[in-house]
BAFI-3210 file (N, C-alpha, C; in Angstrom, 3 decimals, decimal comma, padded with zeros to 6 digits):
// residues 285
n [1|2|3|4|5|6|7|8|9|10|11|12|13|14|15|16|17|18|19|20|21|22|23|24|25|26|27|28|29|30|31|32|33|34|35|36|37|38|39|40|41|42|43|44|45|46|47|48|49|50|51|52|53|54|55|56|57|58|59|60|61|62|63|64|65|66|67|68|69|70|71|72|73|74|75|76|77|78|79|80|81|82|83|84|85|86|87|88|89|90|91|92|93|94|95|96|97|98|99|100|101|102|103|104|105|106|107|108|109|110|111|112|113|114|115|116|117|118|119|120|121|122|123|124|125|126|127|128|129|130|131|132|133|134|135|136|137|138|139|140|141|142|143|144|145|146|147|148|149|150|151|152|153|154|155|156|157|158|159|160|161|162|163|164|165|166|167|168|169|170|171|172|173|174|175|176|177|178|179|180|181|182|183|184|185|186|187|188|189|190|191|192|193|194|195|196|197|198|199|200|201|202|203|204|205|206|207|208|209|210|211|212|213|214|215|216|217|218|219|220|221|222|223|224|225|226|227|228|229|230|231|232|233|234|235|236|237|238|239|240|241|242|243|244|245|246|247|248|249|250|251|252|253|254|255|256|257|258|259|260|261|262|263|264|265|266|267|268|269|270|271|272|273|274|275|276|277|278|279|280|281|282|283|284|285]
n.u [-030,138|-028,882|-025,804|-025,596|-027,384|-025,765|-023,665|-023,718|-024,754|-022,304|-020,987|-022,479|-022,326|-019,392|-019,224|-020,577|-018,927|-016,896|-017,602|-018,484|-015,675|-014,658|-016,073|-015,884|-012,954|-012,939|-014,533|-014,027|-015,663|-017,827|-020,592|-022,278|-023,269|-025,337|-025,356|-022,086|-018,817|-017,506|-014,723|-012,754|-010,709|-008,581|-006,294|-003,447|-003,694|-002,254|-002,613|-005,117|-007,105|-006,095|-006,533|-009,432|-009,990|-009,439|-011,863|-013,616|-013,323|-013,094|-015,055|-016,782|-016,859|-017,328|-018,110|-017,484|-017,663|-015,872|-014,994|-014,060|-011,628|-009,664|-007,140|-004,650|-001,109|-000,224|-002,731|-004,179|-002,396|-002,965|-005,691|-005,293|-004,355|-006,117|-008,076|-010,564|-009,827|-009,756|-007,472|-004,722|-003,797|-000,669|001,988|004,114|006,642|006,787|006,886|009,193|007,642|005,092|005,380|006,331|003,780|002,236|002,158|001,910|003,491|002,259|004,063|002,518|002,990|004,983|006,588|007,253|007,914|007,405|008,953|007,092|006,728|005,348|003,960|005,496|007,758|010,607|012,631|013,880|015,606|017,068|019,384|019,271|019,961|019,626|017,037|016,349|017,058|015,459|012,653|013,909|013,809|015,784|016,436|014,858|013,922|013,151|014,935|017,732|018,391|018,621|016,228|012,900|012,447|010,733|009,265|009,292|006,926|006,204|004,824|004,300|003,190|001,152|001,972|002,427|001,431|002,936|003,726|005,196|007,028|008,629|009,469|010,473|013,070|014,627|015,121|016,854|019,021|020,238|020,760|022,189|021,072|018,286|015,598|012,107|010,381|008,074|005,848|005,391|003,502|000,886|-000,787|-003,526|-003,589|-002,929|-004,330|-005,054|-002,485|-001,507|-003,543|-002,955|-000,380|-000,844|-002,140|-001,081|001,894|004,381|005,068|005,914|006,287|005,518|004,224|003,262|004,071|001,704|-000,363|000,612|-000,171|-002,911|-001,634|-002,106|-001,305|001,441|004,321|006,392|009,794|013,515|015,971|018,867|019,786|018,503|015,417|011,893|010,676|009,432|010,996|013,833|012,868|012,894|015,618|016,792|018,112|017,055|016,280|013,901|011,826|009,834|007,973|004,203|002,399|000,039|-001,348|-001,264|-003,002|-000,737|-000,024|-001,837|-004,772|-008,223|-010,491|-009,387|-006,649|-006,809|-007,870|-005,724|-004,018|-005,318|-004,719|-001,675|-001,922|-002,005|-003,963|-004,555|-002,165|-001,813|-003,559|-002,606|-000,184|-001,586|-002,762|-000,216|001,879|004,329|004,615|005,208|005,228|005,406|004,162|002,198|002,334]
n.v [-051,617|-050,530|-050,272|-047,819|-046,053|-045,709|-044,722|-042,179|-041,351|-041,152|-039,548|-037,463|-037,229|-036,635|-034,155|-032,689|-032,869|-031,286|-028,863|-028,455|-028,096|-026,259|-023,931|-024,024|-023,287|-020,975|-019,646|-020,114|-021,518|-023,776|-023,864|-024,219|-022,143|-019,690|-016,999|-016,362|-015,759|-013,097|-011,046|-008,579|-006,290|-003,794|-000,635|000,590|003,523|004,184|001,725|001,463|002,129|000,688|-001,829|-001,085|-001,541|-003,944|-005,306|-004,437|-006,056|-008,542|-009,328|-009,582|-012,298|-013,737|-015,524|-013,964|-011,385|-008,128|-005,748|-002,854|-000,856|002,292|003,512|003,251|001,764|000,879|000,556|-000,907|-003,580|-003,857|-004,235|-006,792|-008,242|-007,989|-009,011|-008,003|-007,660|-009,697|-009,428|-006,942|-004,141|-002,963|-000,297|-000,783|-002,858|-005,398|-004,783|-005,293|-006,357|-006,466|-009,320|-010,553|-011,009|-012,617|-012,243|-012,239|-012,093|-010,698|-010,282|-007,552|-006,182|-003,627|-000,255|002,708|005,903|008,942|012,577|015,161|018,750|022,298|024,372|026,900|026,514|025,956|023,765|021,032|018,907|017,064|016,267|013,546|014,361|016,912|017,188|015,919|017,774|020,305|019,094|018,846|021,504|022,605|023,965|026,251|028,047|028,083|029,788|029,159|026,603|026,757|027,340|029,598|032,112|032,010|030,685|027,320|025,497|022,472|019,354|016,074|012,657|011,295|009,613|006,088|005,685|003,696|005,103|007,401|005,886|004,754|007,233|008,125|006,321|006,235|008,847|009,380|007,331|008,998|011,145|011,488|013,327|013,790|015,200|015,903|018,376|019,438|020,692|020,408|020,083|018,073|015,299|013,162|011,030|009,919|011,444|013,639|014,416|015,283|017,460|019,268|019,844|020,956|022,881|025,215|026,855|026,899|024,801|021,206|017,720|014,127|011,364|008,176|006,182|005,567|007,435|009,496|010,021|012,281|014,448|018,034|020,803|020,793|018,797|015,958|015,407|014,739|012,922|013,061|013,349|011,417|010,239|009,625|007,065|004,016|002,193|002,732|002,521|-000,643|-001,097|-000,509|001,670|004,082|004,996|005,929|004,015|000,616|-002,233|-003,460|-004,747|-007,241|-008,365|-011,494|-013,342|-015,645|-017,994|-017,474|-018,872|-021,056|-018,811|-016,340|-017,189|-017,722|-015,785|-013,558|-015,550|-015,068|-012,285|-012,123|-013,557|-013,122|-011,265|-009,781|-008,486|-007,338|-005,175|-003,793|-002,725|-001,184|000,900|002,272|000,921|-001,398|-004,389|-007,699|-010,162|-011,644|-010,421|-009,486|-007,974]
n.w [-014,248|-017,290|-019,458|-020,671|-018,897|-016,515|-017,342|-017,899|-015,606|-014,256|-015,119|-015,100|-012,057|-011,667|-013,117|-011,594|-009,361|-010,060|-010,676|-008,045|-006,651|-008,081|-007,017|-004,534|-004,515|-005,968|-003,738|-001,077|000,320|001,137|000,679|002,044|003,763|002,717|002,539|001,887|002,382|004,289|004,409|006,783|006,302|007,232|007,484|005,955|004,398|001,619|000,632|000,260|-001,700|-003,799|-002,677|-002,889|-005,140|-005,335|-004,083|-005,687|-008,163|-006,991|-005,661|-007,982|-009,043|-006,992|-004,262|-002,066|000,475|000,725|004,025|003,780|005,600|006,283|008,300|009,061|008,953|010,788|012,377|011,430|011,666|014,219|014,154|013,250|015,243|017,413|016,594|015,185|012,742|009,597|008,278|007,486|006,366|005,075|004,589|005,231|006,440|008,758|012,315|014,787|017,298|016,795|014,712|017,063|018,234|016,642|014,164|009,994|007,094|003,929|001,088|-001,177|-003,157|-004,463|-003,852|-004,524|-002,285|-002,887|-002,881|-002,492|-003,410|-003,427|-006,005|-006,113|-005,328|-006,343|-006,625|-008,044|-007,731|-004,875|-002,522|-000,279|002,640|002,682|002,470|004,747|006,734|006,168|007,007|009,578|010,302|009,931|007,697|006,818|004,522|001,036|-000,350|000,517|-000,655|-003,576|-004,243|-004,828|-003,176|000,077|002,512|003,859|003,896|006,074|005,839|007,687|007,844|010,427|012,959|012,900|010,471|007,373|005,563|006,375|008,045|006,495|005,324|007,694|008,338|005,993|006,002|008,481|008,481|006,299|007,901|010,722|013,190|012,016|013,016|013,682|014,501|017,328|016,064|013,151|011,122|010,715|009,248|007,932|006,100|002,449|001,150|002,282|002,227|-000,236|-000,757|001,453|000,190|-002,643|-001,652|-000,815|-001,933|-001,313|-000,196|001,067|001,181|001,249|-000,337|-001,704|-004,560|-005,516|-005,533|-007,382|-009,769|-008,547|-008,143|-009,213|-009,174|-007,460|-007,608|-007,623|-007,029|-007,577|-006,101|-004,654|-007,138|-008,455|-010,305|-009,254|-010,071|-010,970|-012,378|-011,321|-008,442|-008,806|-009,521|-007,490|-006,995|-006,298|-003,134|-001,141|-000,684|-000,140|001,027|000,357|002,175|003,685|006,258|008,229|011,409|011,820|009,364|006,758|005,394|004,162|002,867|002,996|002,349|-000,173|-001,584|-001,173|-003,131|-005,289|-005,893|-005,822|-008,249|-011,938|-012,249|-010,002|-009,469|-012,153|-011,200|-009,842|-010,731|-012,327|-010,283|-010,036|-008,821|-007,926|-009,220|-007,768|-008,370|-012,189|-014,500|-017,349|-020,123]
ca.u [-029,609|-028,369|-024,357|-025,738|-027,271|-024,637|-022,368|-024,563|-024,843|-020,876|-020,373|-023,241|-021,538|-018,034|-018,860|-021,212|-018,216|-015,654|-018,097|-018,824|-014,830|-014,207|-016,336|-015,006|-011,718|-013,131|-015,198|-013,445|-017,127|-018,791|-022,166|-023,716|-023,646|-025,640|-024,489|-020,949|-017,948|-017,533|-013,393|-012,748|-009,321|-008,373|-005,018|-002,438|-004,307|-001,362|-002,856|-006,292|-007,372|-005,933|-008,102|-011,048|-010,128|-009,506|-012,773|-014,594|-013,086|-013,102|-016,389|-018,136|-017,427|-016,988|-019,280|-016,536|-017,603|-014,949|-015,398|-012,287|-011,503|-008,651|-007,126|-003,127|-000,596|-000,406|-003,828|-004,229|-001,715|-003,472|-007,037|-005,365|-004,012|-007,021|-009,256|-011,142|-009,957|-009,604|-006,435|-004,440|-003,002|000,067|002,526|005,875|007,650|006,372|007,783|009,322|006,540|003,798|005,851|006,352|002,246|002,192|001,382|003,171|003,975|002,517|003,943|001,568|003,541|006,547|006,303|008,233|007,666|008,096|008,923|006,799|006,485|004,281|004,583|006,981|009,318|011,980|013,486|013,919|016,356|017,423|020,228|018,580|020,527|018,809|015,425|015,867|017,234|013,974|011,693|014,165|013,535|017,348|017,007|013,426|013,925|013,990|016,272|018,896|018,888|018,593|015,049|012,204|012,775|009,818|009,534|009,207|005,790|006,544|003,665|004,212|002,252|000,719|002,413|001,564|001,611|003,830|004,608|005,977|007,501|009,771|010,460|011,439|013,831|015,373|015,866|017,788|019,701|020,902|021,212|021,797|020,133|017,299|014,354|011,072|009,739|006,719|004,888|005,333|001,904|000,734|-001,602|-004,091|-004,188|-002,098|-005,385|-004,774|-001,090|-001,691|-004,354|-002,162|001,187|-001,104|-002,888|000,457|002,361|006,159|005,008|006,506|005,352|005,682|003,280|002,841|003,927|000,532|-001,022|001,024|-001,587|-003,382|-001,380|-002,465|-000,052|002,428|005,243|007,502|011,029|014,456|016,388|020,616|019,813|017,563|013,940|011,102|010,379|009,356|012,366|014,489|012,686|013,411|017,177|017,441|018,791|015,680|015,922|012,915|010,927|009,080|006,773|003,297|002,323|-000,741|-000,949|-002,575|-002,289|-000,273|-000,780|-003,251|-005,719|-009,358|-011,002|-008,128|-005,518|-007,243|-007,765|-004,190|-003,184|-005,673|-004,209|-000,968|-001,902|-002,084|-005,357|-004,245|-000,723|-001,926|-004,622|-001,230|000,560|-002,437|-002,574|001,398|002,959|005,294|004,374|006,206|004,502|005,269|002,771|002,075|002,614]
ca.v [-050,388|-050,606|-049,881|-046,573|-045,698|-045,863|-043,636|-040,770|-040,977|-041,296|-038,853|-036,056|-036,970|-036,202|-032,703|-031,739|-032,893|-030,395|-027,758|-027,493|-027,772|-024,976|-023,001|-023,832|-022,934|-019,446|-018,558|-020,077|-021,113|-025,059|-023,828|-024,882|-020,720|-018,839|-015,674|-016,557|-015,372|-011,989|-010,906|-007,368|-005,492|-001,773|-000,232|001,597|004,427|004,023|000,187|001,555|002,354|-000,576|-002,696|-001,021|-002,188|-005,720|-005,578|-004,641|-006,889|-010,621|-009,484|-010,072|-013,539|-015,285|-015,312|-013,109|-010,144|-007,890|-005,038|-002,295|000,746|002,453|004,146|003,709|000,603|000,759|000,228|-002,407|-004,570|-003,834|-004,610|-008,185|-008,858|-007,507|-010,141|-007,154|-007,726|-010,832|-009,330|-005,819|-003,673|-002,146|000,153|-000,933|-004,583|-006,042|-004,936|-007,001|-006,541|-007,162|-010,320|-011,299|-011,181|-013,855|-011,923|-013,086|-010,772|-011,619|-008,908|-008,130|-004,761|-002,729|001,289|003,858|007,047|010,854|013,663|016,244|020,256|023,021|025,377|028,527|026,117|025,948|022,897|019,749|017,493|017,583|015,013|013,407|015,049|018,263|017,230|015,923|019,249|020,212|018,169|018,449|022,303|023,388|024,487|026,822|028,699|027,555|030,088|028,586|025,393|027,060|027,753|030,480|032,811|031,653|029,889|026,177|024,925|021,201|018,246|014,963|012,014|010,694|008,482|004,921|005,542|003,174|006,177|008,232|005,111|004,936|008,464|008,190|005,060|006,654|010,040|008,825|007,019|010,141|011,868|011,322|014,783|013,805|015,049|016,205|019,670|019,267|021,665|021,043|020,003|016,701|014,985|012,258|010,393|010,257|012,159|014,904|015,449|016,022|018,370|020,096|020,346|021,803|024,298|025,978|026,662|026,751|023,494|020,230|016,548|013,104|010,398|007,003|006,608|005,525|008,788|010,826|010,556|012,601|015,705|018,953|021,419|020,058|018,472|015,024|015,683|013,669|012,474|012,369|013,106|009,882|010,116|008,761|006,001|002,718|001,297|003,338|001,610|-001,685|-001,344|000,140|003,354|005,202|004,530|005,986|002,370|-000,107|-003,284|-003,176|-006,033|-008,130|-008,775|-011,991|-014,108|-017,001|-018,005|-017,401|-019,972|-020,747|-018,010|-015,290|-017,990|-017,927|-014,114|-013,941|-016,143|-014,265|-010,701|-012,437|-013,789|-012,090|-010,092|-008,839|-008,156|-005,703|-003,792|-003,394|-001,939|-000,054|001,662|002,992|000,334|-002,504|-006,428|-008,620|-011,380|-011,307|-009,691|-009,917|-006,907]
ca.w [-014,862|-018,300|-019,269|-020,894|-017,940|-015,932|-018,183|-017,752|-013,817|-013,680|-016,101|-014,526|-010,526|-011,915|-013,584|-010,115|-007,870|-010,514|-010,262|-006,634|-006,472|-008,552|-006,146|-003,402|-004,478|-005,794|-002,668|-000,191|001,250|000,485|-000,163|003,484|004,418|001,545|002,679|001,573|003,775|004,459|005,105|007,108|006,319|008,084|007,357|005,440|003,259|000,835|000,157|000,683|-002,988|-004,255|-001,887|-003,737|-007,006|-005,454|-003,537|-007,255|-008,701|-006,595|-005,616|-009,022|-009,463|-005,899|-002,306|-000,832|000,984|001,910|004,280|003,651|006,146|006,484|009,770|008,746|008,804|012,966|013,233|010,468|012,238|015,363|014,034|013,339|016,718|018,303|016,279|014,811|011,096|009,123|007,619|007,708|005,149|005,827|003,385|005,471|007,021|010,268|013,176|016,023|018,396|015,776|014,734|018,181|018,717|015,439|012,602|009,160|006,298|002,919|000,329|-002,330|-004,337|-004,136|-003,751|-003,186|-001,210|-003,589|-002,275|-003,459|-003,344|-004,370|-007,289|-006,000|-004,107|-007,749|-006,638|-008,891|-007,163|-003,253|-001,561|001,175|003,801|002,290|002,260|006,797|007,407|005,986|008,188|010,883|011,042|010,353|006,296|006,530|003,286|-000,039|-001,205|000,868|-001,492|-004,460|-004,412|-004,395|-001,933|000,585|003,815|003,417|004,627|006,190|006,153|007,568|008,131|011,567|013,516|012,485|008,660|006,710|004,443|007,131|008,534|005,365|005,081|008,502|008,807|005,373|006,724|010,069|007,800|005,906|008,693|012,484|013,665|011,886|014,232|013,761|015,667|017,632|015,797|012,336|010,762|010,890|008,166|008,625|005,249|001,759|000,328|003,009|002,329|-001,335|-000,704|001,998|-000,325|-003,245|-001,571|-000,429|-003,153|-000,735|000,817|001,309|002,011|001,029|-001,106|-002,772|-005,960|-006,192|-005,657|-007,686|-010,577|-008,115|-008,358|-010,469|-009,224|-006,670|-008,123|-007,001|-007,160|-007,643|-004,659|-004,946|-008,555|-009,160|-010,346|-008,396|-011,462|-010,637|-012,866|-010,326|-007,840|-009,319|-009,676|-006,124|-007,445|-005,654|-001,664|-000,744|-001,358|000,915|000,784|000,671|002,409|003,814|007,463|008,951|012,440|011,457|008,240|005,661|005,395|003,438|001,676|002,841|001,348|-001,851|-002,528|-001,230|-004,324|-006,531|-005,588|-006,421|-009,868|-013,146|-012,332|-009,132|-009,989|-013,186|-010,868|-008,200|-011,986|-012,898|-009,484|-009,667|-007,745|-008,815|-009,427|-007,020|-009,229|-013,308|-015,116|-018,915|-021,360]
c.u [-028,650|-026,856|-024,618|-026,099|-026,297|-023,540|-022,583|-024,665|-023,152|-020,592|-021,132|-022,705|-020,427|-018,095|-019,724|-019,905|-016,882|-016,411|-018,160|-016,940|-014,141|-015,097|-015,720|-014,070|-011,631|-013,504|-014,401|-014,587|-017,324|-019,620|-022,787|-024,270|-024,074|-025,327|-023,111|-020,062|-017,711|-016,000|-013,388|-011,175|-009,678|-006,450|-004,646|-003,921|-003,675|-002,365|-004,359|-007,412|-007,467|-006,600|-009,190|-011,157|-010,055|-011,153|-013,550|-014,455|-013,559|-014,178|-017,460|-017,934|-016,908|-018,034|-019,113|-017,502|-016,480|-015,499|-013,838|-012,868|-009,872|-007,697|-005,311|-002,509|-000,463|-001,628|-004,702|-003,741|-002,415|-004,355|-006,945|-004,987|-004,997|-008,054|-010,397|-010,745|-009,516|-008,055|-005,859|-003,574|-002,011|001,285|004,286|006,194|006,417|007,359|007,924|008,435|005,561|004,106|005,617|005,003|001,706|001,567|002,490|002,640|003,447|002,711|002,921|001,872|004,616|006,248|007,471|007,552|007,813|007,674|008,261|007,153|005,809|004,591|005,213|007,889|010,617|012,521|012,868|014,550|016,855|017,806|018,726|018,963|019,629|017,267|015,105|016,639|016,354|013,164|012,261|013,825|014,962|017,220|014,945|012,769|013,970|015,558|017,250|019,365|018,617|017,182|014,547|012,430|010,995|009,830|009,012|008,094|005,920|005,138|004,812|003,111|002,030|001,326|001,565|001,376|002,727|004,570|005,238|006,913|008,802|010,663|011,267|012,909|015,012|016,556|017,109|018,900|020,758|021,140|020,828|020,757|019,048|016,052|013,113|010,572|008,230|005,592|004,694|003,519|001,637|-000,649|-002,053|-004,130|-003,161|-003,330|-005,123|-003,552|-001,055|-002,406|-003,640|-000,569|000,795|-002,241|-001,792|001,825|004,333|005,870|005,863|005,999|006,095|004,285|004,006|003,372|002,850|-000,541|-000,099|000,408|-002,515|-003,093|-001,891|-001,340|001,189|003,244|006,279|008,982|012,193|015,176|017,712|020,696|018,961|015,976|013,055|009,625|010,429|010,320|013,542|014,474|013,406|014,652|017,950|018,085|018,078|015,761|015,252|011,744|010,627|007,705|005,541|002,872|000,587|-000,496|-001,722|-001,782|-001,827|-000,448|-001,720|-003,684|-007,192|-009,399|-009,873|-006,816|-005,934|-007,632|-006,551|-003,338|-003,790|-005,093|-002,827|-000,351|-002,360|-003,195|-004,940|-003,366|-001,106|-002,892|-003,371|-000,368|-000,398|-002,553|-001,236|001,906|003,421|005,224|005,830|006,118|004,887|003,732|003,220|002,220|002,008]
c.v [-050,790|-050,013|-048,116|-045,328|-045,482|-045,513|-042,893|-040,473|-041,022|-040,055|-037,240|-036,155|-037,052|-034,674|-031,651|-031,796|-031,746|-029,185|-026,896|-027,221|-026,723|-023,521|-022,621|-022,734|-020,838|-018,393|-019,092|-021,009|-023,045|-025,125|-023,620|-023,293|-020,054|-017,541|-015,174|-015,947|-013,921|-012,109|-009,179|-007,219|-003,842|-001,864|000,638|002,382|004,656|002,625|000,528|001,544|000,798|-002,041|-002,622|-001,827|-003,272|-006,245|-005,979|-005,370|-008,542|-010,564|-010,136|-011,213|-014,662|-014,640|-014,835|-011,204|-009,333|-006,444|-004,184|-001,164|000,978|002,907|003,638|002,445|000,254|-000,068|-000,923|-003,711|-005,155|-004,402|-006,016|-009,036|-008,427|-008,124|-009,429|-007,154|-009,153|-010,672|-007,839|-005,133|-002,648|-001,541|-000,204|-002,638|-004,503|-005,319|-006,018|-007,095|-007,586|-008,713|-011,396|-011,563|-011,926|-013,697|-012,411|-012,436|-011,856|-010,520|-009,181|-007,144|-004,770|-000,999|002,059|005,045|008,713|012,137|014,517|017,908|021,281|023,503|026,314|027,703|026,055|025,021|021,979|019,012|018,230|016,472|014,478|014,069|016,747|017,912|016,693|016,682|019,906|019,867|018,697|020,406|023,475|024,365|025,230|027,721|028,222|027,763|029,544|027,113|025,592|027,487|028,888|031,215|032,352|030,506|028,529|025,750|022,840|020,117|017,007|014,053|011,517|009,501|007,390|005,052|004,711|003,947|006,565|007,319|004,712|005,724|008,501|007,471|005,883|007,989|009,783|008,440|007,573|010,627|011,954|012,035|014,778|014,092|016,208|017,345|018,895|019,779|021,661|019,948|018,602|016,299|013,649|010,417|010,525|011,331|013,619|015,789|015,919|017,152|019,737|020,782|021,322|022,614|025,512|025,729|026,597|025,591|022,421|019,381|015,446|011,712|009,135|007,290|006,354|006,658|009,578|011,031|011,310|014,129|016,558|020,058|021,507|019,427|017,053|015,957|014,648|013,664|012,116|012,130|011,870|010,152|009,601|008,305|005,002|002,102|001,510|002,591|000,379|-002,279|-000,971|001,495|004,310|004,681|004,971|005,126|001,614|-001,240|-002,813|-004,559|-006,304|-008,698|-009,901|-012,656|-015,328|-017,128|-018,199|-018,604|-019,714|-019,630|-016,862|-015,695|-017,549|-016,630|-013,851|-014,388|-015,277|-012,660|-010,941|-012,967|-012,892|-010,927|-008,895|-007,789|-006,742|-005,002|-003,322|-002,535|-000,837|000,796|002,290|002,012|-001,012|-003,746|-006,980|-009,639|-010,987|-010,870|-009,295|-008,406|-006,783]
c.w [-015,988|-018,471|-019,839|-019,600|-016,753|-016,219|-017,693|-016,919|-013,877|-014,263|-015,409|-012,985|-010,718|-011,804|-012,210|-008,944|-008,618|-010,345|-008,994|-006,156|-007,130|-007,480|-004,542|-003,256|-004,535|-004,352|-000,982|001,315|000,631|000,247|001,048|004,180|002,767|001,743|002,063|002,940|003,629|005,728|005,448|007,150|006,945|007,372|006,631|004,139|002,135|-000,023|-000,300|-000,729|-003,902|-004,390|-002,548|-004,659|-006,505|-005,212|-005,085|-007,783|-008,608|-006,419|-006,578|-008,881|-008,146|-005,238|-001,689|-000,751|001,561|002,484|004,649|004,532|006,483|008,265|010,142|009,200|010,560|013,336|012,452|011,435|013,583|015,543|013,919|014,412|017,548|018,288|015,677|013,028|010,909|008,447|007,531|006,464|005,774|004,705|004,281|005,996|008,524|011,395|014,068|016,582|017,459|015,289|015,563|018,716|017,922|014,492|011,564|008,273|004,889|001,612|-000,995|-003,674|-003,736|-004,384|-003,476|-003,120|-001,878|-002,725|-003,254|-002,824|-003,933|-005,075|-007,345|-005,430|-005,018|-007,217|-007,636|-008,254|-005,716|-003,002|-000,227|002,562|003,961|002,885|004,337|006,980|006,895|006,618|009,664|011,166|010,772|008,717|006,612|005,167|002,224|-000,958|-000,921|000,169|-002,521|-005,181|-004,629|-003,334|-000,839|001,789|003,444|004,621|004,875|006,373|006,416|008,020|009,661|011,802|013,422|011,063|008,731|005,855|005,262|007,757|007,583|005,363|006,437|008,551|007,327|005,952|007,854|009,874|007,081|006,951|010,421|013,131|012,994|012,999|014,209|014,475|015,824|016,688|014,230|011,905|010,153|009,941|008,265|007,432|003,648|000,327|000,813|002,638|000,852|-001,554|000,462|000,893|-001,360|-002,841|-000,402|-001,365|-002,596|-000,108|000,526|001,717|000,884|000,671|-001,303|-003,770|-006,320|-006,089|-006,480|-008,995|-010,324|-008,556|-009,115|-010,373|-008,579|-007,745|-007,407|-008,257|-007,101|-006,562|-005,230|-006,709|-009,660|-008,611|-009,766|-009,563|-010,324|-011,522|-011,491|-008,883|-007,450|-008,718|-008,135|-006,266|-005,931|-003,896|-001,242|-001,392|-000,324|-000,041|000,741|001,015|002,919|004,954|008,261|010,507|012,463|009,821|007,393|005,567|004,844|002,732|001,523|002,284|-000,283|-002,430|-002,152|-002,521|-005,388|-006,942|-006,435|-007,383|-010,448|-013,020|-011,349|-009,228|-010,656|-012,890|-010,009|-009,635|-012,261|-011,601|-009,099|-008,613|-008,655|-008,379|-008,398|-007,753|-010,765|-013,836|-016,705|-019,766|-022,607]
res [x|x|x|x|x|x|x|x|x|x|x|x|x|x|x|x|x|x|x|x|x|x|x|x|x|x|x|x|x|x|x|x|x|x|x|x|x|x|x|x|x|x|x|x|x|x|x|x|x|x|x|x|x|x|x|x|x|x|x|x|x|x|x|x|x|x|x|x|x|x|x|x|x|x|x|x|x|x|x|x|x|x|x|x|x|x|x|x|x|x|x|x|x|x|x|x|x|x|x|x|x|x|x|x|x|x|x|x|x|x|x|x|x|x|x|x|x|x|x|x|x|x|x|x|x|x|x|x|x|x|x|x|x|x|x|x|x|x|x|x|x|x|x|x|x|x|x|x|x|x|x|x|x|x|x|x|x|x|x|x|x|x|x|x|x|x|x|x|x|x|x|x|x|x|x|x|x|x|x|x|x|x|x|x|x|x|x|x|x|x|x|x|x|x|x|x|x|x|x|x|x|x|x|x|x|x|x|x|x|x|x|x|x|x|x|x|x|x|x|x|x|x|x|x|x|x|x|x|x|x|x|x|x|x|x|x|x|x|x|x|x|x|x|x|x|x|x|x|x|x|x|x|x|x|x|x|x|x|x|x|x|x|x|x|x|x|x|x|x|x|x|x|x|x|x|x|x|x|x|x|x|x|x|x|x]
***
C-alpha cells in the first residue's frame, strides 16, 4: 500500500468516526436500533404547548421520538416515579416527597402566574390580600372593590396544577385565612380556565403568562400596582412567578441529557421566549 493510499483510508476513517459522533451526540442512539429512541413526558399543561414546539422542532433533525401528554404537574412527577415517563413536566419546584422518591429538578423557563377577569368586572389592579378574599369567598361583589356591580364568578385550577400551586403558596402568604370553598368551580386545564373566565363576563381565574396571547375578551390585571410583564418578573417586582422545570429520576442521562442541553441552548431558549416565558439561558436579540 502506497503513502497515498494510506492518506485517503486515514483521512475517510477519521471523517466516518466524526460523523457517526456527531450523531450520536444529536440522537442520543449509536445506530444499532433503527427505530431511534423514543422519550415519553406527561405533565404540567402550562409546559404542555411548549413541549410541542420542542417536539417539532428536535424531531426534524435527530432519531428522537418524543411522546407528550399532559394530565397536570402532580401527575407528571408521578408518571416519573412510577417508571411510566422518561421525564415530567411540571410548572412549580419539587416537592419534598417527590425529592425524597429521587427525582432532580432541571429548570428549563421562568413564568409567572396573571390574574385575569372578564369584561364587566372594571377592575385594573387588586393587592393580593384583595384578590384571596376573592377565592377565599369573603369579597363576592365587584362593586365592593371598586368594580361593576356583579357577583364575582371564581375559577380555580385542579388540585395538582403547578399554576394553582403558585397561586396558592402566594395567596397564604398574603393572607393567613386564605381558604378555598368547596364549591367554587374547579377547572381541568389552562385552556379550560381561559375559556371559563371569557365566557362570563364577572368572572375570575388565573393563567400562564404563556397563555395570555390566548385571550380575546378577558383581561390580566396588575397585582399591588405591578404589571404582569416578564421584566417585572425578572426584577422580582411581580410575586406571582414560578419555575418551569423538567423532572427526571436521578439525573439526566443519554438521549434525555442531550435534548435537556438542546432545550437549554439558543434554539430552545428562543421557542421558551417565543411562547411568553422567560430564558433561564441567554438568548440572542
Amino acid at each position: 500500500m502506497n503513502e497515498n493510499t494510506k492518506l485517503i483510508l486515514a483521512v475517510a476513517v477519521t471523517a466516518i468516526v466524526c460523523i457517526a459522533g456527531t450523531y450520536v451526540a444529536m440522537t442520543g442512539s449509536d445506530g444499532d436500533d433503527p427505530s431511534g429512541t423514543t422519550l415519553s413526558v406527561a405533565g404540567s399543561t402550562t409546559v404542555l404547548p411548549l413541549m410541542g414546539l420542542y417536539q417539532e422542532n428536535y424531531e426534524k433533525y435527530t432519531n428522537v421520538t418524543l411522546e407528550v401528554s399532559g394530565g397536570g404537574s402532580g401527575a407528571g412527577a408521578s408518571a416519573v416515579i412510577n417508571g411510566t415517563a422518561s421525564f415530567g413536566m411540571l410548572s412549580r419546584d419539587l416537592k419534598g416527597g417527590e425529592i425524597d422518591s429521587g427525582l432532580k429538578a432541571t429548570v428549563i423557563a421562568k413564568d409567572g402566574v396573571a390574574v385575569i377577569v372578564g369584561a364587566n368586572a372594571g377592575v385594573t389592579d387588586l393587592t393580593l390580600e384583595q384578590i384571596a378574599k376573592i377565592f377565599s369567598g369573603e369579597i363576592t361583589n365587584w362593586a365592593d372593590i371598586g368594580g361593576t356591580s356583579g357577583a364575582i364568578a371564581v375559577n380555580i385550577r385542579e388540585d395538582g396544577s403547578g399554576t394553582r400551586d403558585c397561586f396558592d403558596t402566594v395567596m397564604k402568604g398574603a393572607y393567613a385565612a386564605y381558604d378555598i370553598p368547596a364549591d367554587t368551580n374547579e377547572v381541568g386545564s389552562t385552556g379550560a380556565m381561559v375559556t371559563a373566565v371569557e365566557g362570563n363576563p364577572t368572572a375570575i381565574g388565573y393563567i400562564s403568562f404563556g397563555a395570555l396571547g390566548n385571550l380575546t375578551t378577558a383581561t390580566d390585571i396588575s397585582v399591588n400596582g405591578i404589571a404582569a410583564t416578564t421584566d417585572n418578573v425578572v426584577s422580582g417586582d411581580y410575586e406571582l412567578q414560578r419555575n418551569l422545570i423538567l423532572a427526571t429520576m436521578g439525573d439526566p442521562s443519554g438521549p434525555v441529557l442531550d435534548f435537556f442541553n438542546w432545550i437549554l441552548g439558543p434554539q430552545g431558549q428562543q421557542l421558551a421566549v417565543k411562547s411568553g416565558f422567560i430564558a433561564v439561558k441567554p438568548v440572542a436579540v
